[in-house]
C-alpha positions in Angstrom: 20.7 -11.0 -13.8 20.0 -9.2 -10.5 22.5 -10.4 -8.1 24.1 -9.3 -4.4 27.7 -8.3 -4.9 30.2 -6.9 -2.3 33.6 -5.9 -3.6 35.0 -4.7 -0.3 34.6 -6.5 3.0 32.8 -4.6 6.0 29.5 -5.0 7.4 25.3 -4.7 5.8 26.6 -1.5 3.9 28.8 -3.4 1.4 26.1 -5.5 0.5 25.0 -4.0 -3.3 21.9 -5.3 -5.1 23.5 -5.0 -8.6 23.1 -6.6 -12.0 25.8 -9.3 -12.6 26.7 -11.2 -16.0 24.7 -14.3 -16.2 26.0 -17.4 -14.7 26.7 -20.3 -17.1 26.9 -24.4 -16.0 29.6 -26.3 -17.4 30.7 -29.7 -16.9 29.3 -31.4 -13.5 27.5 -28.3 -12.7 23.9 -26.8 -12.1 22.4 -23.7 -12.8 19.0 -22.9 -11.1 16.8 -20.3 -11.0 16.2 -19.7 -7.4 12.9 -18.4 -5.6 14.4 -18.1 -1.9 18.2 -17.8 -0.5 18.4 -18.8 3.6 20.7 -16.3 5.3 22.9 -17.7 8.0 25.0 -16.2 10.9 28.1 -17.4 9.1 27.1 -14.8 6.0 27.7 -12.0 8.5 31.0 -13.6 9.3 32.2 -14.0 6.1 31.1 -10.4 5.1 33.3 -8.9 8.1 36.8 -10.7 5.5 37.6 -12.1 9.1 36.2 -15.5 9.2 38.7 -18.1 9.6 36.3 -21.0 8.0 35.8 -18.4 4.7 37.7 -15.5 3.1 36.2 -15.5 -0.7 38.0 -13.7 -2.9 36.9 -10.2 -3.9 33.8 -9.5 -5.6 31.9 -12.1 -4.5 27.9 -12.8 -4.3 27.2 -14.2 -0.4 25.1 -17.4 -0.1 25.5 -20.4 0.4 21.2 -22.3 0.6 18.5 -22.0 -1.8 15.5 -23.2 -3.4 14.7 -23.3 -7.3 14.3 -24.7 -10.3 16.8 -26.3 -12.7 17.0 -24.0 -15.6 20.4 -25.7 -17.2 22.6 -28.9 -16.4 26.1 -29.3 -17.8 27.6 -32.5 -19.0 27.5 -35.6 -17.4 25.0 -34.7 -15.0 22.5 -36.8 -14.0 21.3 -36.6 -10.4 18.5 -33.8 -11.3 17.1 -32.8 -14.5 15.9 -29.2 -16.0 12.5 -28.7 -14.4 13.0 -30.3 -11.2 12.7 -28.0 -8.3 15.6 -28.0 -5.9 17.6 -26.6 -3.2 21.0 -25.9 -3.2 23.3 -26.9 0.4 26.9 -26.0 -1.4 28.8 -25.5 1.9 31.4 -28.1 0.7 31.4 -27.4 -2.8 34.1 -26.5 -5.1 31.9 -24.5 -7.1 29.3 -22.1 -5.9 28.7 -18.8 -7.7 26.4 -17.7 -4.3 22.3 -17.9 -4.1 21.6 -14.0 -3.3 20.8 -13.8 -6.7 18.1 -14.7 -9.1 20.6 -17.6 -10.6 23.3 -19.9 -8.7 25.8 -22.7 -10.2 27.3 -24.7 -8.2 28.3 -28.7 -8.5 25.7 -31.0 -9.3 26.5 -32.8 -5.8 25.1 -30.1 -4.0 22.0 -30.0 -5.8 19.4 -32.3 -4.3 15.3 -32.6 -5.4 12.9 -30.6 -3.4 9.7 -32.8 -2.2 6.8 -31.4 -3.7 4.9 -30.8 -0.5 7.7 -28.4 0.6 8.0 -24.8 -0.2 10.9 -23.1 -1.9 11.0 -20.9 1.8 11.2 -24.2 3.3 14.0 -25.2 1.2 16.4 -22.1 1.4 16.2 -22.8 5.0 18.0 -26.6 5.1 21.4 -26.5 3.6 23.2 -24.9 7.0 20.9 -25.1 9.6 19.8 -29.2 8.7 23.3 -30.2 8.7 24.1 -28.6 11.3 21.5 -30.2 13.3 21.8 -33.3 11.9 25.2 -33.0 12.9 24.8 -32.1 16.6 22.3 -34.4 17.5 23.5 -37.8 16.0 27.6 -37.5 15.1 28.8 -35.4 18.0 25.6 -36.2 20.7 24.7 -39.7 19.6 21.1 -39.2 20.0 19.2 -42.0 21.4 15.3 -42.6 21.2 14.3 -42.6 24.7 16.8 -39.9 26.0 16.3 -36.0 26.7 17.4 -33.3 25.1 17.6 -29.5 26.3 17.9 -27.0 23.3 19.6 -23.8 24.9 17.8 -21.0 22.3 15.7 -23.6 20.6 14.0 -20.6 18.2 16.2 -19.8 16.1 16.5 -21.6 12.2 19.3 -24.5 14.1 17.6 -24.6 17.1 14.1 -25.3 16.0 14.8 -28.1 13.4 17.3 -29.8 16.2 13.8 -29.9 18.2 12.0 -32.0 15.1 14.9 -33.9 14.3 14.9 -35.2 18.4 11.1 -35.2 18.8 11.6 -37.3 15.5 13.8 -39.9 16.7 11.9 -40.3 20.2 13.9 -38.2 22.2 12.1 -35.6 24.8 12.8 -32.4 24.2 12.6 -29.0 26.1 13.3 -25.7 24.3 13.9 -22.4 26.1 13.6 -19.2 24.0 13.1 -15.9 25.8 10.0 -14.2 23.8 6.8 -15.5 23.6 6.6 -15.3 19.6 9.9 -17.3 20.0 8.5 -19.7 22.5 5.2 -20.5 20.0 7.4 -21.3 17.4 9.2 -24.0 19.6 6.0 -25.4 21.0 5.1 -25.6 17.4 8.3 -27.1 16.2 7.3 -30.3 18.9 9.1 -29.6 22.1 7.5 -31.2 24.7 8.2 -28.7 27.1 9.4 -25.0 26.6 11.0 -22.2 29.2 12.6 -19.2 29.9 16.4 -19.6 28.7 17.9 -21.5 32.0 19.8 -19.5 34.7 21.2 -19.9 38.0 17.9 -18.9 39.5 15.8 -21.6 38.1 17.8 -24.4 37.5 16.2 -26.2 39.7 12.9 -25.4 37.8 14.4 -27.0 34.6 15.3 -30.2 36.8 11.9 -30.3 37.9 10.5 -30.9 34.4 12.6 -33.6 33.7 11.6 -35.5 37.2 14.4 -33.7 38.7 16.8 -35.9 36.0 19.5 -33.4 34.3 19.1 -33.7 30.4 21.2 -36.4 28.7 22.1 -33.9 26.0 22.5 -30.1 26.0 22.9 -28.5 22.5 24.1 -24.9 23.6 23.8 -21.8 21.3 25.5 -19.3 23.5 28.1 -21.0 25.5 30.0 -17.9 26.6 27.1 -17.0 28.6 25.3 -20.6 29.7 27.7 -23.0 29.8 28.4 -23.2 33.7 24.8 -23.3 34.2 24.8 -26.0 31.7 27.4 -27.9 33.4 25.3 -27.7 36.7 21.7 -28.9 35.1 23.4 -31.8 32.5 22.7 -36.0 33.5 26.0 -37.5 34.8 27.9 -38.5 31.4 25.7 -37.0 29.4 27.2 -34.6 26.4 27.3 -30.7 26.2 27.4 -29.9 22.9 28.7 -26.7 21.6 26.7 -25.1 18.1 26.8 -21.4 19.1 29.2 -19.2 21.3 30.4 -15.1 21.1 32.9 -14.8 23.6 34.5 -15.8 26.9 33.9 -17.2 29.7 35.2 -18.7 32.9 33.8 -22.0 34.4 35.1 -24.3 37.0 36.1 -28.0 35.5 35.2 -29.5 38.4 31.8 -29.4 37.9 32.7 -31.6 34.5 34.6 -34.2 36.4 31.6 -34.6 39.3 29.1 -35.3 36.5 31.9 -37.0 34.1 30.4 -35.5 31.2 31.4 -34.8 27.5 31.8 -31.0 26.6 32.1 -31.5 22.6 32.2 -28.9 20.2 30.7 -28.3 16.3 31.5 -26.7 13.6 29.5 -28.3 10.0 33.1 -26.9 7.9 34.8 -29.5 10.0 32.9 -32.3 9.0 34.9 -35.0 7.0 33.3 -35.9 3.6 31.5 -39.0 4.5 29.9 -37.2 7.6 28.9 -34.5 5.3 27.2 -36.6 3.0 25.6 -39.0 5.7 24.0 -35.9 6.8 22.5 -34.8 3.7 20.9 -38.2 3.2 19.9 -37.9 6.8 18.4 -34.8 6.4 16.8 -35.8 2.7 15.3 -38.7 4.6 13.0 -36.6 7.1 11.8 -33.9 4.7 10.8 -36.4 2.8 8.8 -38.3 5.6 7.8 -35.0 7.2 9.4 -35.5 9.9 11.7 -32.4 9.2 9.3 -28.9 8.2 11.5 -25.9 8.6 9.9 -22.7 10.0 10.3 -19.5 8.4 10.4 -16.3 10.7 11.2 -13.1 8.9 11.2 -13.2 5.2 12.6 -9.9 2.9 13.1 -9.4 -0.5 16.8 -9.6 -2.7 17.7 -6.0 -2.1 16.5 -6.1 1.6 19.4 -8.4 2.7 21.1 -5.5 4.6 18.5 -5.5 7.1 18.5 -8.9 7.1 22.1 -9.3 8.0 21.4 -6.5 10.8 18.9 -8.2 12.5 21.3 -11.2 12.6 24.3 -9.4 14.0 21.8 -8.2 16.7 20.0 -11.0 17.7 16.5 -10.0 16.2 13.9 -12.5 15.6 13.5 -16.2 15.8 12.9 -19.0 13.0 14.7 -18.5 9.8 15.5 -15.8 7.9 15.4 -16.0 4.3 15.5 -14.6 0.9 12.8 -13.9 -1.8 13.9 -13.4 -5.1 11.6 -12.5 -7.8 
């Protein structure tokens, strides 16, 4: 079978489209035949061999969402059935042979069924991104209907279903994204209101939207560049929560103690089990009502992943990047 390999660590170079030996499910596993793979920011990472969350052992095929059908099921499985399309979230799994490739096996746990009104795109795109809005808004945040949420970079694959997930639960929202393709997509996603990513300059802009009320939850993509200004705009004791960062910065804590707010921090390979699985039923439960339609931005084939992991590592396009694999 076609497959993605790398056998040394680096960056989009060691990415080889490759034939593999096929991949075989045994007992408690899955083997599906996937249509689309979702690329994540935390691919790139785990490429570089420097990524404290994930060093695979050498060769490895990257990927860790899909969508497919079940072409094989190993003993004792009974949660899905050959046939049934599917998509794979295997973050936490013990078993996951990677879904840049035209097969994947992985445990049967992280195999879950794929509505019919959703497409296989759609479905490489949860995995990651759901859980880790799922996560952000209701485990670390809290979310409650009637509140409002500011999404800091609301366009990219997180940031856009954290805007259906709050418009969902009957929070308002306001998205900033800085290009207008990026901004549709977010006014498309349900955002009440969208805007320029916030700065010093128009804080008081952002304030005015809200009835001159700070939000009551800030999910922040870039916290080494916005999280003073964050500090400044948030509601007194509301919650800062941390999804994205790249560097540095320096901010003053005062401005945390005059608002007595919570500055919390997420990363979905810390969740404990049972939060893990709370937010896969979670997320199963508003595909399945609709409430949750992921947006696909840039889509390339299999052997185009090293410009898709390039556009990543430079900030290139908004909704979610994913995989097509013949």
């Amino acid at each position: 079978m076609k497959s993605i390999q790398v056998t040394q660590f680096g960056g989009p170079e060691k990415l080889v489209f490759t034939d593999v030996k096929d991949v075989v499910a045994e007992k408690g596993e899955v083997c599906v035949r996937l249509y689309a793979a979702g690329v994540n920011p935390s691919d790139t990472y785990t490429l570089s061999g420097t990524y404290a969350f994930s060093i695979p052992q050498l060769p490895y095929t990257p990927g860790l969402d899909g969508a497919g059908v079940v072409e094989t099921i190993g003993e004792e499985v009974t949660n899905v059935h050959v046939g049934d399309r599917v998509f794979i979230a295997s973050l936490m799994g013990s078993k996951n042979t990677g879904t840049f490739a035209q097969k994947v096996v992985c445990d049967a746990t992280l195999v879950h069924p794929l509505p019919s009104h959703v497409s296989f795109e759609q479905g490489a795109a949860l995995g990651v991104p759901a859980l880790t809005a799922y996560r952000a808004l209701f485990q670390r945040a809290c979310l409650k209907p009637g509140q409002t949420v500011l999404i800091h970079g609301a366009s990219g694959g997180v940031g856009l279903q954290v805007v259906q997930m709050a418009k969902s639960h009957g929070a308002k929202v306001i998205g900033t994204a800085s290009k207008p393709e990026g901004k549709k997509m977010v006014q498309q996603a349900g955002a009440d209101f969208v805007t320029d990513h916030v700065t010093e300059a128009t804080i008081e802009d952002v304030l005015a939207l809200m009835d001159g009320n700070g939000p009551d939850v800030i999910i922040e993509f870039l916290a080494n560049k916005n999280l003073e200004t964050d500090l400044k705009l948030i509601a007194p004791f509301g919650k800062i929560i941390i999804v994205g960062n790249r560097g540095s910065i320096d901010i003053n804590p005062r401005l945390a103690m005059q608002k007595e707010c919570d500055i919390l921090a997420t990363a979905l390979w810390n969740a404990p089990k049972d939060k893990y699985e709370q937010s896969i039923h979670g997320v199963i439960g508003m595909l399945t009502s609709g409430a949750l339609r992921p947006i696909i931005g840039t889509t390339l084939p299999l052997q185009g992943v090293s410009q898709g992991f390039e556009q990543l590592e430079k900030g290139i396009g908004n909704g979610k990047l994913v995989l097509i694999i013949d």
